[in-house]
C-alpha positions as CSV (number, residue, x, y, z in Angstrom):
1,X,22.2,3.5,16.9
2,X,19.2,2.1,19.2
3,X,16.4,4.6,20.1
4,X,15.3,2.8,22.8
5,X,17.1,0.2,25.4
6,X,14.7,-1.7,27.6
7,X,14.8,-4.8,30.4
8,X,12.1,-7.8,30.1
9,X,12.7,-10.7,31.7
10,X,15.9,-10.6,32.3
11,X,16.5,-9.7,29.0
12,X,18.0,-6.5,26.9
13,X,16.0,-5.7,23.9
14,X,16.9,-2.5,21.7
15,X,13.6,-0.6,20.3
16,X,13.7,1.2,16.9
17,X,10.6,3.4,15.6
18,X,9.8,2.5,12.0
19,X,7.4,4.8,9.6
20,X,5.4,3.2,7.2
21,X,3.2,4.4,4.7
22,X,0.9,2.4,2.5
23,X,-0.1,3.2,-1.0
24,X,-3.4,4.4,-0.7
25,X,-2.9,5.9,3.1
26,X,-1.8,9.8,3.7
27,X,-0.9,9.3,7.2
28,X,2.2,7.4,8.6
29,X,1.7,4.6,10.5
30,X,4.5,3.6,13.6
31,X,5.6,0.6,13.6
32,X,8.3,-0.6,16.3
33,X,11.5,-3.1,16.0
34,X,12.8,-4.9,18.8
35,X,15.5,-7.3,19.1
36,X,17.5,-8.7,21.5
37,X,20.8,-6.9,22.5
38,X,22.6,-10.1,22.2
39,X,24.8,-10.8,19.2
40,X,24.4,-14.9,19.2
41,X,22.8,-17.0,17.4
42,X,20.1,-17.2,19.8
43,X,19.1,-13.4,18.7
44,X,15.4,-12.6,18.9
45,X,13.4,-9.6,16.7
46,X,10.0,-8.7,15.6
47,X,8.2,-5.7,14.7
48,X,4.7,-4.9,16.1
49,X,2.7,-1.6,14.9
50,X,1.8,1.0,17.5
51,X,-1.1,3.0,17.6
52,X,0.0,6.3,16.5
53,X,0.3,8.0,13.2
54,X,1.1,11.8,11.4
55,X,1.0,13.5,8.1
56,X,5.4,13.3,8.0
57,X,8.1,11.2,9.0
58,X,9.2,13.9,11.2
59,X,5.7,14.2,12.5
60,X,5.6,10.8,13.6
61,X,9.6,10.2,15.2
62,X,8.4,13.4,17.3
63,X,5.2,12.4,18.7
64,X,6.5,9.0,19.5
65,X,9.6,10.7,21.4
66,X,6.2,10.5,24.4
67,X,6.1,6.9,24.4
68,X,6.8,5.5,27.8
69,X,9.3,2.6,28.7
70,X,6.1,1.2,30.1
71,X,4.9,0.9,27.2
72,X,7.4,-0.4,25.4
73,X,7.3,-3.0,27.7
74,X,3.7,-3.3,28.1
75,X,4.4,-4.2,23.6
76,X,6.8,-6.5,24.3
77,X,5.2,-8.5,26.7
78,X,2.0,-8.8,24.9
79,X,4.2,-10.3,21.7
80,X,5.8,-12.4,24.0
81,X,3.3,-14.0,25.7
């Protein structure tokens, strides 16, 4: 199931939040996955880290419950571009 659904150019690209953790880190970093809603072969998807990180999983799916469409947007068209 998608987290997020948003609209770029014309576009439909699903958002899912991604924690990741790296061996000598304690926090857990974000890390979002967007692809295209499509189901074609023409199907688009990246991942791009956010700026936001916690002590737990939880922690981190919570605090990034706050993240605007905006933003999302604001992500997407800076990878696009």
């Amino acid at each position: 199931m998608t987290w997020r659904t948003i609209a770029h150019d014309d576009q439909v690209w699903h958002v899912d939040p991604v924690a990741e953790r790296k061996a000598h880190m304690q926090s857990w970093q974000l890390v979002l996955s967007f692809h295209t809603a499509t189901t074609d072969a023409g199907r688009r998807s990246f991942q791009a880290a956010f700026p936001m990180e916690a002590t737990s999983k939880s922690a981190l799916f919570l605090q990034a419950q706050s993240i605007s469409d905006k933003a999302l947007g604001q992500v997407l068209a800076e990878r696009l571009s």
